[in-house]
Every structure is written in C-alpha cells, then in structure tokens.
TIVO-422106 format. One record per residue: x, y, z of N, C-alpha, C in turn. Coordinates in pm, whole numbers, plus 50000, padded with zeros to 5 digits. Layout:
% residues N
XYZXYZXYZ ...
This chain:
% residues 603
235565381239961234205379940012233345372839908 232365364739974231385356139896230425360939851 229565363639769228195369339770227175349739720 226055354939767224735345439717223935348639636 223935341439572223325346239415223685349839292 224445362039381224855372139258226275372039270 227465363239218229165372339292229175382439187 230305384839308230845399939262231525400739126 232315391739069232425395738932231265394138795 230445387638864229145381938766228445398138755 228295400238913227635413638953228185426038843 229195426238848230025439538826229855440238661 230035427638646229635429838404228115432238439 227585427238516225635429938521225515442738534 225915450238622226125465838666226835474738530 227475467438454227785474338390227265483038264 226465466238245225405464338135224255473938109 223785477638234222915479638303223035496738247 223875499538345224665510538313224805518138167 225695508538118225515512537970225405504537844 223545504737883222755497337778223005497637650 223595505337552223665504637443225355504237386 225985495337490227305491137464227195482637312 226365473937341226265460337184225385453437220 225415444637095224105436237141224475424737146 225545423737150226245408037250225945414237366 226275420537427226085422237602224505420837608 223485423637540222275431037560221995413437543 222655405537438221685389537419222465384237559 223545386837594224085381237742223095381437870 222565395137863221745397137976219925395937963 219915395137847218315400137795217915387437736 218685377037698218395365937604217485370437518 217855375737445217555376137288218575369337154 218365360837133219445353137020217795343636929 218905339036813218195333136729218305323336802 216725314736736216245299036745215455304536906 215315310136992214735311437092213555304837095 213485294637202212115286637230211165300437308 210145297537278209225302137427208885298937564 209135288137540209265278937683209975285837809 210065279637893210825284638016212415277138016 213055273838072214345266738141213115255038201 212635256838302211955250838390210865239738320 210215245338214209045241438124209905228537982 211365236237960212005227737890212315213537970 213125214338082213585204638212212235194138168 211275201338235210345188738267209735182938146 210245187838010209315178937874210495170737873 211555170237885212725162637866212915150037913 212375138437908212405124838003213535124138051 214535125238007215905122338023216245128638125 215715143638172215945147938314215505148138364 214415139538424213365141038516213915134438672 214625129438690215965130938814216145141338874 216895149138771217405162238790216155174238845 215105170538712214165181038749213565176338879 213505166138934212835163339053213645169439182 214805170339179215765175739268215385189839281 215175199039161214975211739136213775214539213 212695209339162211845212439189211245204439382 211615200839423211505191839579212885204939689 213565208639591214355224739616213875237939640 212385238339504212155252439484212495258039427 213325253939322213985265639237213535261739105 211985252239092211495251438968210805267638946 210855274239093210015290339083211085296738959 212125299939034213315306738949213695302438845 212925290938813213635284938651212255284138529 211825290538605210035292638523209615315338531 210595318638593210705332838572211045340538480 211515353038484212155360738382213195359738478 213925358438523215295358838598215885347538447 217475354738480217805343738335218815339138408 219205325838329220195312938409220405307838293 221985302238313222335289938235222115277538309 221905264638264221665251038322222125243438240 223205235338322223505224538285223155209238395 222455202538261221745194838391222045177338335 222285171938418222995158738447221655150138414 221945141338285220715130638224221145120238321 219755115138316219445105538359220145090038357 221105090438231221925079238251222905079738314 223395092738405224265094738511224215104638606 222875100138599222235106538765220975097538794 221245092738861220045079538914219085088638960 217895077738966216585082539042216845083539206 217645071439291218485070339360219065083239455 220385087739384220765103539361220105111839444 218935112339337217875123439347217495124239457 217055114239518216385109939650217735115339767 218765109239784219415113239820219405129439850 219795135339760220065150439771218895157839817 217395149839801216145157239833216605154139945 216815139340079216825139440162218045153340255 218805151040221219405162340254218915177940290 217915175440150217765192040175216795192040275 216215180540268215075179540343215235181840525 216185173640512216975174140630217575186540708 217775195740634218645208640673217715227140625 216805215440572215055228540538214995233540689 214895251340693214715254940820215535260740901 217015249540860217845246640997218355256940965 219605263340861220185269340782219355275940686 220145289140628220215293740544219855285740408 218825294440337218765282640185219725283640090 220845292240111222095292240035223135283340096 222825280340234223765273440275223615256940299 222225254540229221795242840258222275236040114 223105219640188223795212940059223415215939960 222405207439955221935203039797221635214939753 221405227239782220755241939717222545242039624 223355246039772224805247239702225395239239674 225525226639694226575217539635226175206539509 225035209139505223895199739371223305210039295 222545220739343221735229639232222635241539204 222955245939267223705259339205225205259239177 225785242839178226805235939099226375237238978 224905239038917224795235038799224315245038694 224425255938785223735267238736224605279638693 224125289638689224555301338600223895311538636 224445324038635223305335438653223355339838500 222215342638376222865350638260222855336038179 222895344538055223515338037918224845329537923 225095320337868226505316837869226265307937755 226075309537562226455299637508227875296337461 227945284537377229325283437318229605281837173 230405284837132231155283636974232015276436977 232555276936858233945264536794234585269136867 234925279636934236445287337003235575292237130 235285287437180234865287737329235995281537412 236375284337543237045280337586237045294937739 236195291237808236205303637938235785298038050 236825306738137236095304538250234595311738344 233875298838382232785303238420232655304438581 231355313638589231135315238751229615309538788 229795301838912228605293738876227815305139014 226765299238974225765304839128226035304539282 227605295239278227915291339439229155297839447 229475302239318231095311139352232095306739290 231615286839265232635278439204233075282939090 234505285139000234455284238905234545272538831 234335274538677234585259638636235125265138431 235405252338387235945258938274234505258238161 234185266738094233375263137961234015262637823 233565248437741234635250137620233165242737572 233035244937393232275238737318232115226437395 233015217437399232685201837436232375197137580 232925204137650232525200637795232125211337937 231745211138010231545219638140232445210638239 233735219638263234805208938351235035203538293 235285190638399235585177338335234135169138283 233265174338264231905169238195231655172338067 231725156537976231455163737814229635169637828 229565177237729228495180137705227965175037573 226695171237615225765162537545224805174037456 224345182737497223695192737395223925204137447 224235214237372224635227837386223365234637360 223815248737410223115264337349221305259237332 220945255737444219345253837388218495266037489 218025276037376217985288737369216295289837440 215945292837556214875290837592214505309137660 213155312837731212845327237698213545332137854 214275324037907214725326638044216055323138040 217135321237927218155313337959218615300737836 219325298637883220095289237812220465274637852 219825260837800219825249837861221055243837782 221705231537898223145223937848222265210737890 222835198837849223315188037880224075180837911 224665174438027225945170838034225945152938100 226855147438077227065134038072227635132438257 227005129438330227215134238491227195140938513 227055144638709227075156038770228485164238814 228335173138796229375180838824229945183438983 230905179538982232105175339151232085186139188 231355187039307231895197739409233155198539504 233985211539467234965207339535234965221239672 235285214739773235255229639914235905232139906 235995248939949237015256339993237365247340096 238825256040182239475252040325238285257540400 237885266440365236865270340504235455259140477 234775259740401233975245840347234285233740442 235745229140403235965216140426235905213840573 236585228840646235685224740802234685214440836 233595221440756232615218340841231865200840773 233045197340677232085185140558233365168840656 234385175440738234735163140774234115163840939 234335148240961233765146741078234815145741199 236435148141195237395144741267237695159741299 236955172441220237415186041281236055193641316 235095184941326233995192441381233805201641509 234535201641572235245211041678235835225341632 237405222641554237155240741501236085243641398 235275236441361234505238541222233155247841350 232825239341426232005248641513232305264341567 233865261341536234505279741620234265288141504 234265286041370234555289041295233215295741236 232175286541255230935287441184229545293641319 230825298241442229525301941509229115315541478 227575316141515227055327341466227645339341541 228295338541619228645352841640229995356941598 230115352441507231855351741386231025352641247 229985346341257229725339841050228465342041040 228185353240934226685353840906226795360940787 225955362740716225615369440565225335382240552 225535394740514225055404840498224405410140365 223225409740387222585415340256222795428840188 223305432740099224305445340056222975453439940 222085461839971220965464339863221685472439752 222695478339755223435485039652223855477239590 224395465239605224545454839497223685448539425 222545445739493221425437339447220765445739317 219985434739217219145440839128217535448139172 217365456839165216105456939238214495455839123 213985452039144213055447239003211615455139020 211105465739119210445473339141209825471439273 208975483439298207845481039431206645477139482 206885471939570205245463739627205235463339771 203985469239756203525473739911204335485439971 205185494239886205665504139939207415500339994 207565488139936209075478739960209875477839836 210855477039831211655474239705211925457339700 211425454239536211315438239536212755438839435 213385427939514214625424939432214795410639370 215055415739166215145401639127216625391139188 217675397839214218875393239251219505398739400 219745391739463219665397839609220955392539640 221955401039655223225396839668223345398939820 224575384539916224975383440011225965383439995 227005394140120228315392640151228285381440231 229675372840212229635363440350230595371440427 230585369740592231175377040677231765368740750 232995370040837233775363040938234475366740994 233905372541116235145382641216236575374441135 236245361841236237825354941252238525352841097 237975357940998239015359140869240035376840919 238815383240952239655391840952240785394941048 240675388541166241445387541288242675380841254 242415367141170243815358441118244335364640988 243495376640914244015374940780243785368940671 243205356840738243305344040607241645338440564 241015346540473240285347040389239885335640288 239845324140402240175305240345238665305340269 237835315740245236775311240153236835317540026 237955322840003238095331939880238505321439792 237945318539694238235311439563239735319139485 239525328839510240625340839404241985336739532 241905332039610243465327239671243545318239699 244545313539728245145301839777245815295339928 245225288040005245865291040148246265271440189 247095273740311246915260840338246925266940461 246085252340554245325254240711245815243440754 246465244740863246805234640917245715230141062 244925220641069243695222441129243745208541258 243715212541383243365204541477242615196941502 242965181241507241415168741537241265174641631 239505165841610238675169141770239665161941877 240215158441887241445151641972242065161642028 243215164341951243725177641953243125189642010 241685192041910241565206041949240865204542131 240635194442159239585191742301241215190242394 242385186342383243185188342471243775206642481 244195211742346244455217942316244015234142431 242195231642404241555242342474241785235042639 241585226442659241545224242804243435229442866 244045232642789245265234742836245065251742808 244845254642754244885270942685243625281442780 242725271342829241775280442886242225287742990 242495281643080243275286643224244455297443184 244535302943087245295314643040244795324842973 243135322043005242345333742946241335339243039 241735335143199241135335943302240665354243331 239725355443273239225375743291238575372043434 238345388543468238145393243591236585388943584 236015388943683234335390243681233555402343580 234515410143604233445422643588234295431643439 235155420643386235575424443269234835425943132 234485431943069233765434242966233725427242853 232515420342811232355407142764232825391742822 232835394542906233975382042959233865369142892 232025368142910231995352642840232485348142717 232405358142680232705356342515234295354942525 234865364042584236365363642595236745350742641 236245344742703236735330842798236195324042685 235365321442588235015313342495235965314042407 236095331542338236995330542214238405328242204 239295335942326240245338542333241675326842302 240625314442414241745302442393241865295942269 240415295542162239795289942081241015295641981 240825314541976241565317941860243075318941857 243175309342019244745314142036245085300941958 244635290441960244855279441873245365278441721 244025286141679243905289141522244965302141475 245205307341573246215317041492247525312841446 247755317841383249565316341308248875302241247 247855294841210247865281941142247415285140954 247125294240947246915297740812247965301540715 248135295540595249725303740500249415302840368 248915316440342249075319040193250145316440119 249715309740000250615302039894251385313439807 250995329539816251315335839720252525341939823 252845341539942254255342640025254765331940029 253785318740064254795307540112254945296539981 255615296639876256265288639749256725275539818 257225268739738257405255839759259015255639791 259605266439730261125267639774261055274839870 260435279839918260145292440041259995281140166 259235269640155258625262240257259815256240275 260815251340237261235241440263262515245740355 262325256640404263285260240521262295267540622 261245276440589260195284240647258675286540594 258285285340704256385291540687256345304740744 255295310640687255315323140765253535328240741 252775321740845251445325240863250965337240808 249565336240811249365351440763248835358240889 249225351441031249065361041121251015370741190 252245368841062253065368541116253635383741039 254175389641088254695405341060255995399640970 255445406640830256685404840731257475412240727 257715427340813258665436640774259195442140896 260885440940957260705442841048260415457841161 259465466841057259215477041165257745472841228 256695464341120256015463941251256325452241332 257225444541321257715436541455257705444741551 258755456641527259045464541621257915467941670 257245474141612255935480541623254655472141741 255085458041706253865453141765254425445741864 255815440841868256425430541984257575437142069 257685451142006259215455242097259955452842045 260255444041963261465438241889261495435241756 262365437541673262265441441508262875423741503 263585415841599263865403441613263215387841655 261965394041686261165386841705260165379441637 259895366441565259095365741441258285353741479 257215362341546256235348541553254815345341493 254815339941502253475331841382254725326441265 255745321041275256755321541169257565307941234 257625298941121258195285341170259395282941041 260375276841132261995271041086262335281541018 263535281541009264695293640981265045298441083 265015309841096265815316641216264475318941307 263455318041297261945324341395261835311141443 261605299041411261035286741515261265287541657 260865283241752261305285241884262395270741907 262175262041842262575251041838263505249341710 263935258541583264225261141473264245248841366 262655240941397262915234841293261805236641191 262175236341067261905237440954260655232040940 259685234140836258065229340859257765212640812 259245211940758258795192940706259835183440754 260265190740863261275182540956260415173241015 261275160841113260185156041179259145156941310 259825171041338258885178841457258805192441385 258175196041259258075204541235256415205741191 255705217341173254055221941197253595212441083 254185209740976253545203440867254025186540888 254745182241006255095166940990253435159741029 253695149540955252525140941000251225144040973 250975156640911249265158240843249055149840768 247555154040747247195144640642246105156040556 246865156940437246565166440358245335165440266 244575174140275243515174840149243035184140096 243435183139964242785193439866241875200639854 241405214339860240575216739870240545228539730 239325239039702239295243039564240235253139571 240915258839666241375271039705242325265539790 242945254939806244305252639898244485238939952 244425233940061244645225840116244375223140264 243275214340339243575212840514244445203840523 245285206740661246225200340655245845191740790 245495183840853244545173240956246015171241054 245975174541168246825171241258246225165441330 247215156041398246375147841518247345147141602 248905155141598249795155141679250005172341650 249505179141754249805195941714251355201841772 251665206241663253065208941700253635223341654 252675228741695253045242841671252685250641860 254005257941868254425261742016254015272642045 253165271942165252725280842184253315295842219 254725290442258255625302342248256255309742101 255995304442023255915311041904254465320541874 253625314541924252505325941879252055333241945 251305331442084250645336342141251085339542341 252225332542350252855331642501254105340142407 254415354142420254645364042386255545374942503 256415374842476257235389442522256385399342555 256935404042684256015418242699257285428342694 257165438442645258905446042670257625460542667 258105466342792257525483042826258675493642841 258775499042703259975510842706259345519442812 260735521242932260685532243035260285547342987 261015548742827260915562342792259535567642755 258605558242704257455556742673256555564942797 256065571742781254755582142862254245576242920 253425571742830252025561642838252305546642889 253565544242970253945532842985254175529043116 253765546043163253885542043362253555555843413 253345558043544252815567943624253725574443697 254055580743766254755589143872253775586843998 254725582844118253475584344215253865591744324 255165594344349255645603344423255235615244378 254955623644497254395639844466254655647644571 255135665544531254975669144648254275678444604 254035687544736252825699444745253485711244733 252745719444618253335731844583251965739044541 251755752544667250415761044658249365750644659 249215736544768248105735244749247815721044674 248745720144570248675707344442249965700244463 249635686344413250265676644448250425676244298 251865676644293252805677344125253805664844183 254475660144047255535651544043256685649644095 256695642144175258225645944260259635641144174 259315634944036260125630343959260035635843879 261425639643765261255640443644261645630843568 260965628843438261715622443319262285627243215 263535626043181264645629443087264825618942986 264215614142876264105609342786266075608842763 266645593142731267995597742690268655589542570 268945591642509269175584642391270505579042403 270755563742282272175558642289272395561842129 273605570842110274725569241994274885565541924 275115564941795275205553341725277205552041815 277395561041776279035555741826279285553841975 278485558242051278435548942208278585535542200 279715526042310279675512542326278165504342384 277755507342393276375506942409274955506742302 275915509742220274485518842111274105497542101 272695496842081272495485242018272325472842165 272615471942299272355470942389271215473642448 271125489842418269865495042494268755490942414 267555485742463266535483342390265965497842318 265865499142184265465507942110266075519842120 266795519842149268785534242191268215542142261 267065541642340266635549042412266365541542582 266285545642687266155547242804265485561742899 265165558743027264475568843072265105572743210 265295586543261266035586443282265255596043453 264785588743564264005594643648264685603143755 264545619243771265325625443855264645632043964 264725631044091264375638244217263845655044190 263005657644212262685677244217262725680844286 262065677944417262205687944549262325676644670 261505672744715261955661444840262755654744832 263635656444955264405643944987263615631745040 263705624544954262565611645017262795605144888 262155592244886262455577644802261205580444731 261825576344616260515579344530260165562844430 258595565444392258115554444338257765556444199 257755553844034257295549343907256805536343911 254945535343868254775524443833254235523143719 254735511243715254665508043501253635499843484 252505500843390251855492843328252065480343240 250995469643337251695458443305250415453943169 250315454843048248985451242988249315437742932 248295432442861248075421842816248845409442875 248745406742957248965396943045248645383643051 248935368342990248465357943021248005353943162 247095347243236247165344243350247285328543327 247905323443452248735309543500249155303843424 250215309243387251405308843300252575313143360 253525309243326254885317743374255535323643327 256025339943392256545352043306257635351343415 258975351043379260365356143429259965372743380 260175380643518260085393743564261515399843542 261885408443497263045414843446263105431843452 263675438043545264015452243500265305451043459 265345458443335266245464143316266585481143308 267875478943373268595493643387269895494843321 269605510843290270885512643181271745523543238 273295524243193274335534143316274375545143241 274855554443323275195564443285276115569443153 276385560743137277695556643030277065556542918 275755552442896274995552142752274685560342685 274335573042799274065583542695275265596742726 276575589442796277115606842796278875590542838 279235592042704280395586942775281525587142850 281205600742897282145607842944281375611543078 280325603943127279945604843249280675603443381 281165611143506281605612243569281525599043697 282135593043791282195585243865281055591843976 280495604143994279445606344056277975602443990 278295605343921276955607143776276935588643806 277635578343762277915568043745277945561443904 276965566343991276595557744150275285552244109 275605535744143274385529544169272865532344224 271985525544178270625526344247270305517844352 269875520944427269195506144549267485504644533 267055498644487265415496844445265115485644492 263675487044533262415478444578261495478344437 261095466544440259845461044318258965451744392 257715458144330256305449644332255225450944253 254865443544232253635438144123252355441344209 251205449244157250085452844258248965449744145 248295443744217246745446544165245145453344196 245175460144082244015470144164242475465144103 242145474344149240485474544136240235488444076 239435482143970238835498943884238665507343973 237225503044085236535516244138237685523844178 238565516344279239545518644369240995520544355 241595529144206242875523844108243785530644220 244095544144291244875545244343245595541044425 244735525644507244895522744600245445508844584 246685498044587246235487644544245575479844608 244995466044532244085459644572244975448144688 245565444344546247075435944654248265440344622 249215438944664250585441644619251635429244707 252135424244617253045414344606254495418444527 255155416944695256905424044674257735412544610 258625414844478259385407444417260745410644471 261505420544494262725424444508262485436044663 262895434944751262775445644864263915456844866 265265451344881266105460344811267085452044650 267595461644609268235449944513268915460844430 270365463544406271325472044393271335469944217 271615485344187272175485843998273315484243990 273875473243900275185474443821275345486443718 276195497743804276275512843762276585509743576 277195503443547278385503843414278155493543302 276545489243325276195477243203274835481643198 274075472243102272885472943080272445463743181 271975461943311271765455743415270245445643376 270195431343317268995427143386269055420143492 267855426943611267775420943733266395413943732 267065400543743265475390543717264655394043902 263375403343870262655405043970261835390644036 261615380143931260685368543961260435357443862 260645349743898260615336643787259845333543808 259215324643677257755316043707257075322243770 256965341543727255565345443825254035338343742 252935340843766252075338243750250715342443779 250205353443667249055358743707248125357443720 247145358043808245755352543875244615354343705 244745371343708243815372043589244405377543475 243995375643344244335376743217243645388043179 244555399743108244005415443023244615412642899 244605402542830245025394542690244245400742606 244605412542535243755417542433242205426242466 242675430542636241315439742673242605455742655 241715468842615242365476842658242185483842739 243055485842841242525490842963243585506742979 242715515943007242975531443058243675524243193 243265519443249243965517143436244105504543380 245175500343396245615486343390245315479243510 244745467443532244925460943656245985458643739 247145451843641248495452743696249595462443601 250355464143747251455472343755252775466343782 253375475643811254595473043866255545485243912 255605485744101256015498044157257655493244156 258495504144101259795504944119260055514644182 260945517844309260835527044447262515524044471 262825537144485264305542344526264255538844679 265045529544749265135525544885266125531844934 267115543844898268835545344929268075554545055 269395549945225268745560645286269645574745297 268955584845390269605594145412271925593845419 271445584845483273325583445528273925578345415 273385568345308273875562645181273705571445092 272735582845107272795595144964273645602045038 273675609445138275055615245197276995610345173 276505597145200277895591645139278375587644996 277415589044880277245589444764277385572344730 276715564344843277035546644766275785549444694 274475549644713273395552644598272715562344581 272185563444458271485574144433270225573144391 269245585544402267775582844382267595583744208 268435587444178268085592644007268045574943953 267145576343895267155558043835267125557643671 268075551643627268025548543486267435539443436 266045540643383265415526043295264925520843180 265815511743148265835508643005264445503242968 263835493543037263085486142997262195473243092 260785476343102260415461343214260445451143120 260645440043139260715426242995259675414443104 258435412543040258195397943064258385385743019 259025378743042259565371942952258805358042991 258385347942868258025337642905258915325742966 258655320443096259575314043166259775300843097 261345296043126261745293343032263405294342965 263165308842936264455313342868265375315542898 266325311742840267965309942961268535324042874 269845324842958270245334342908270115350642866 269235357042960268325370642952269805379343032 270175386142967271375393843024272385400442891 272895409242948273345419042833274625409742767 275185402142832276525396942727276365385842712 274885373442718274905363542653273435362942601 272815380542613271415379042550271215372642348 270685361342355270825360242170269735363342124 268785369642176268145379042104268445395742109 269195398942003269905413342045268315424042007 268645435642154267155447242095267285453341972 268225449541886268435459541757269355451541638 268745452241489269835450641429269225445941302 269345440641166268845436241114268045420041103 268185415241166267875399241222268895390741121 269805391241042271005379740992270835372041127 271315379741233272205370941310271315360841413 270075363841417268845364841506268975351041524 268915343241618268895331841676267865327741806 267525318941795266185319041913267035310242005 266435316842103266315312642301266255294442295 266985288542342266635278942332265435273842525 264345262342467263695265842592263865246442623 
C-alpha cells in the first residue's frame, strides 16, 4: 500500500522518534533539524535568493508548495539549477498542473508527483564521506543517496542546513520512473484497461488519522502537520497483484485498446445477470472487464527466469494442490497457469503462441507492461471453468420427493454418503473417493434430487455430464442384485426467487437414459448447452438453476429387477464445450492423484 505524504517506512522511524524522544540526538537532528551551520532562513526563502533556481522555484511555487517549504514541516530538497532545467520546462510542468488543478487529487496531479515530490524528502537527510543510502522520496519513489550524487544526478552542493530542512543541488532533474500500475494510465495505446483500473469505484485514497502527525486543535478539529493516504484498489485485491507496490516486482501483461474493445465485446454476453440481480450494473460492467485482467499479472519472486521458460503462473493461480481442490473440484486443474502441464494449448510463455509472444515490453520501477496487441491467453484457462458438484456434498442439491407422515412432508430419499478404497479398482476414478448414494424410504414411486447449478457463464457452451458410480466402488463384493442399473430422466429448470419451488421453465435433456451398472458411467446429458443468464460469482441461497435427476423405472421393471430406484452419484460435471474425451477410460484429466501425469484436454 501507498501512502501520500507520509510512506509507511518514512512514517514508522517518525513514529518511532516520536515515541522515544530521547533515543540520541542523531534521530532528534533527523527530525527536529538541529545541526551546526543552520541558516535561519526557510527551504523556501533559500530557493528563491538563489538565481540559479528560479525555474525550479517557479514550478514550486505556481504548485503551492512554496506554503510547505516556508513552514516548520521539515523536507529535504534537491532542486535542479537552472543550467538543466530550462525556463521552458518550467512552463511546461506549470501547464500541466494547471491543466489537471481540480480535476484530480493534488497528490495525484503530475507535476505535484512526478516533478515536485520527485525532488523532495520528508525529514533531514544529509551526507558524509561514507554516505551511500537508500532514500524515500515524497511519492514513494526510492532513489539512492551517496555524497556525490542523488541517483543518477551528481550533486552540485550538499547539506545546506536551513530552519526547515536541508537544501541539495543537483545537475538535472531527476527521471521519473512508473510503477506497472502508473504506466497504465501514462500510455495512450492502453487507455482502456487504465480506465478499469483507475475507476472510482475500484481506486480511491483513504485517509488513515492514526498514521498521520497531528500538530494540534482548531476550531474544536484536529490539525494535521502530515496527513497520510492509503492508496486503495478493490481489483489489487481480487487479482492479488499489488502492481503499485515499489517493495515488489510484477510483470502485466496488458491489452491494446484494440484488443481490450474486441476482447469485452466478446466476453460481455457471458456476464448476462437477471434484471433483478443484485448490483447488476456494476456486475455487467465489471465482470467481463475483470475476466480479462485476471490470470495476467506474475510476480517475479515465483516466476524466475528459469521458472518462465517452460511456465507462468499468475498471481491469480492456486499454487498448492489442495486449494485447487478446494476451489475447482480438482487438485488437477491449474488455471491462471500457462505452458507445462496447465496450458490449455500447452505451450510455454515464449513459444510462438504463447501469453508473452509478441509484446512489447516496458520497464517500469517495479516490473514490467507487457503491450499485447494479439491476446493470447484462453479463456478456457482462466475464467470458462469446470463446474464439478460432488453428489455427496449436502449443500449441493435438494430432495424433492416426499411423503406424508402425521401430517409432514419428510424425504422420500435417503442419502448414504459412500466412500472408494484405497484398494478398490476404482479408488481414484471416483471423483474425490467419494459418491452419493440415494435410497427409496417409504413410497413406491419415482423419485426426484435436484442439484444446484451455481456460477454459471451464460451463452457459452457447457457439455452437461452426470456421472454415476456402481455398486462395485464401495463394496466389492457387491451382489448382482445390489449391481441393477438405474433408468433416469434429467432436466435443467429455471426458477424465480419469489416462486423457487415451482420451476419457472424446465428444459428436458435426457427423458429416459439407462446406468452402466459396473463403471464410473459419464452420460453426456447436453452439449453446447447454453445459459440464458449468468450467477458468475453471485451467491445465491436458491440457485436459479438446477438440475432434476428422477428415477423413471416402472412398476413391472422394479418387479422384474431390470432397474432400480436406488441411484448412485458420483458427480454433475459442466464441462466447457469443447472437450473430447470425458469418460472413465480415456478421461486425461484423472479426479485424483498428484498431477506428474496431468495432461490437458486437447480443444
């Protein structure tokens, strides 16, 4: 996090000081400027007797910050003479500010940050023969201080000891260099995500008064000499990637306005919410926007230079595989994660269809943007996502069959939670060695479980998949009765809040459609389905969509034992359409295992 004014490590020796005043009296001349040779003058009062900076001081002061440099607030200044800083310059950077007075924030306006508080200091900072530190300037930048130069700027006069601070001289102005998040918004070919990035309802400042110095009261208010700002950004915290932190290192791989204007016009129509969904607008604004930007961020302190050159691995991508499991169903699944075994396409990031071919890279103080104008990162790697709903799971479907006992309508099903073996032929088949296992209680009659369908892309295509698991998985010694097929009906329904019991529509995928008693059965219910509306990251108590699975066997077929009502279910799978090969003996994404062997779907 950023602060204004004051950062946090500048802050924290100030707090300390503060704290405990009678540490030394180096800390006490650090913060108090008290040292020999002390002028009386100001910082501000020195600037303007100086011909040589009257450039500079004109910038300062056409700024406002001749107030703060004529105070007791103390500052170091190093300020750029006149033989390499034009009158010119000056004009320049006034126009700017001039330009953006009002519009913005006065911390966020250029010339405040990228010309005046480039040049500044909060505090004491002189130098000796053995100087050699790094400094923190007023904008966050660091930079190096040594006797002879600030940066790459020699210095022309040192340590000039004034009653507010400490004045430098230096031979040019000092280079501003942007963060990745910065550089957004300073080129003109990504002004598109630089707008997603920087809108106000993602990015704003928080004034933190426990940090700030407070310098006493007036009018019954607390007046503060140092007023520290957090900078804030939902979307750092959503991706992870904290591209304004100086203290890390990231590279962004960032969409032209080209790009990003096809990009959303393809992505929107998959973030299609209901009318009466909560926030919607915002959801239909953010959703496609951040489906873009995700998985594009990669910290340098995971991704090395020998690390890259087979794999990236975003900082929106699960490094360990339980929360894979945890978050995708599958401990095999690795997305936000390009070449090696996770690509959907498995190629490597500097292949020639790989996320990093063809940028055009630029440095920034904290990493690198990486400028695409051909985006080649799949959307089935990040965000067009597996849905897998363990049957055994509670919370993962309803009972809707019921019968009446005294009055109340109870469950006409039970569930028997059943586990696979490690030494069962099976073990490692069943998605997560578990399955569910639904049994008849009192009526003879066909009974219905419907499963919650959440987070859902709409108009897109999901291959529909139940899978069912035999009797054989959890008792291998299951009997040829035990081991009779199911006959099931499936449909996909959509409801309406007011009205959840009832559906709104229901659309039949399978009417009857028989279990293979003696495998892990997937029966593709529907290819290329395609849902009207999108619950992509809403959470919903009543899901809109479902999915009714209903025992069809009749009287004369349970009498003759060809099917039975008891239903074994491993698992509903949405799978993005597409993927060949979804079936227990040529599935190559196995539900279990350490990922060595893990190989992606080819699409």
């Amino acid at each position: 996090m950023i602060t204004s004014n004051i950062y946090n490590k500048v802050l924290g020796l100030a707090l300390a000081v503060l704290t405990f005043a009678a540490c030394s009296d180096t800390w006490n001349d650090h913060f108090d400027n008290k040292g020999e040779g002390m002028n009386d003058a100001s910082l501000w009062q020195a600037i303007t007797q100086n011909g040589n900076l009257s450039n500079f001081a004109k910038v300062i002061q056409a700024c406002g910050y001749d107030k703060a440099l004529n105070s007791s607030q103390v500052f170091t200044v190093f300020a750029p003479t006149n033989e390499n800083f034009s009158a010119e310059e000056a004009e320049e950077w006034i126009a700017i500010y001039n330009a953006e007075k009002g519009k913005v924030n006065d911390d966020d306006n250029t010339a405040i940050k990228e010309f005046i508080q480039n040049h500044l200091a909060l505090y004491n900072y002189s130098v000796s023969a053995s100087s050699n530190d790094s400094l923190t300037l007023m904008n966050g930048k660091r930079t190096m201080l040594s006797t002879s130069s600030f940066g790459n700027n020699p210095i022309l006069t040192t340590n000039g000891h004034y009653n507010n601070g400490i004045l430098f001289t230096i031979q040019g102005k000092a280079p501003y260099f942007p963060t990745v998040f910065e550089y957004l918004r300073k080129d003109a070919d990504l002004d598109s995500i630089a707008s997603f990035f920087y809108n106000p309802r993602f990015y704003r400042k928080e004034f933190i008064p426990g940090r700030s110095v407070a310098g006493g009261i007036e009018n019954g208010k607390t007046v503060y000499l140092d007023s520290v700002f957090v900078q804030q950004n939902d979307l750092w915290d959503m991706l992870w990637a904290y591209t304004n932190n100086e203290d890390s290192t990231y590279w962004m791989v960032a969409p032209t306005n080209k790009e990003w204007k096809k990009l959303v016009e393809e992505y929107e129509p998959y973030f299609n919410y209901a009318e009466n969904a909560p926030f919607r607008d915002s959801l239909v604004y953010t959703m496609p926007r951040l489906a873009i930007v995700d998985g594009t961020t990669f910290s340098r302190t995971l991704n090395t230079d020998a690390h890259l050159t087979d794999s990236a691995l975003s900082t929106s991508a699960c490094e360990t595989y339980v929360y894979r499991q945890y978050y995708w169903g599958s401990n095999n699944l690795h997305y936000y994660q390009y070449g090696g075994k996770s690509d959907v396409n498995t190629q490597k990031p500097y292949s020639a269809t790989g996320i990093f071919s063809g940028t055009d890279n630029i440095e920034c103080s904290n990493g690198q943007v990486m400028k695409s104008d051909d985006w080649k990162i799949n959307k089935l790697n990040t965000f067009h996502q597996w849905i897998i709903i363990e049957a055994e799971n509670e919370s993962s479907f309803e009972i809707v069959s019921k019968y009446t006992n005294n009055n109340e309508d109870l469950p006409d099903l039970r569930l028997e939670p059943r586990a696979v073996l490690n030494n069962n032929r099976f073990y490692g088949k069943v998605w997560d060695n578990e399955f569910a296992e639904f049994k008849e209680l009192k009526s003879s009659q066909n009974h219905t479980v419907r499963f919650y369908l959440r987070n859902v892309l709409s108009n897109i295509g999901y291959d529909i998949y139940l899978v069912t698991a035999p009797a054989l998985a959890n008792d291998s010694n299951a009997t040829q009765e035990e081991r009779i097929p199911a006959k099931l009906s499936c449909a996909i329904n959509r409801h309406n809040a007011s009205e959840y019991d009832t559906p709104e529509e229901t659309t039949v995928l399978q009417s009857s459609v028989a279990t293979n008693p003696d495998v892990v059965d997937y029966i593709l219910l529907a290819e290329d389905f395609k849902f009207p509306i999108a619950t992509y990251g809403l959470s919903e108590s009543s899901p809109m969509w479902t999915l009714d699975v209903e025992t069809k066997a009749t009287a004369p077929e349970i009498r003759s034992k060809k099917y039975t009502r008891t239903m074994r279910i491993d698992c509903i799978m949405l799978v993005p359409h597409g993927i060949s090969n979804v079936n227990e003996e040529r599935f190559e994404i196995s539900p279990h295992g350490d990922g060595d062997t893990f190989q992606w779907l080819k699409y």
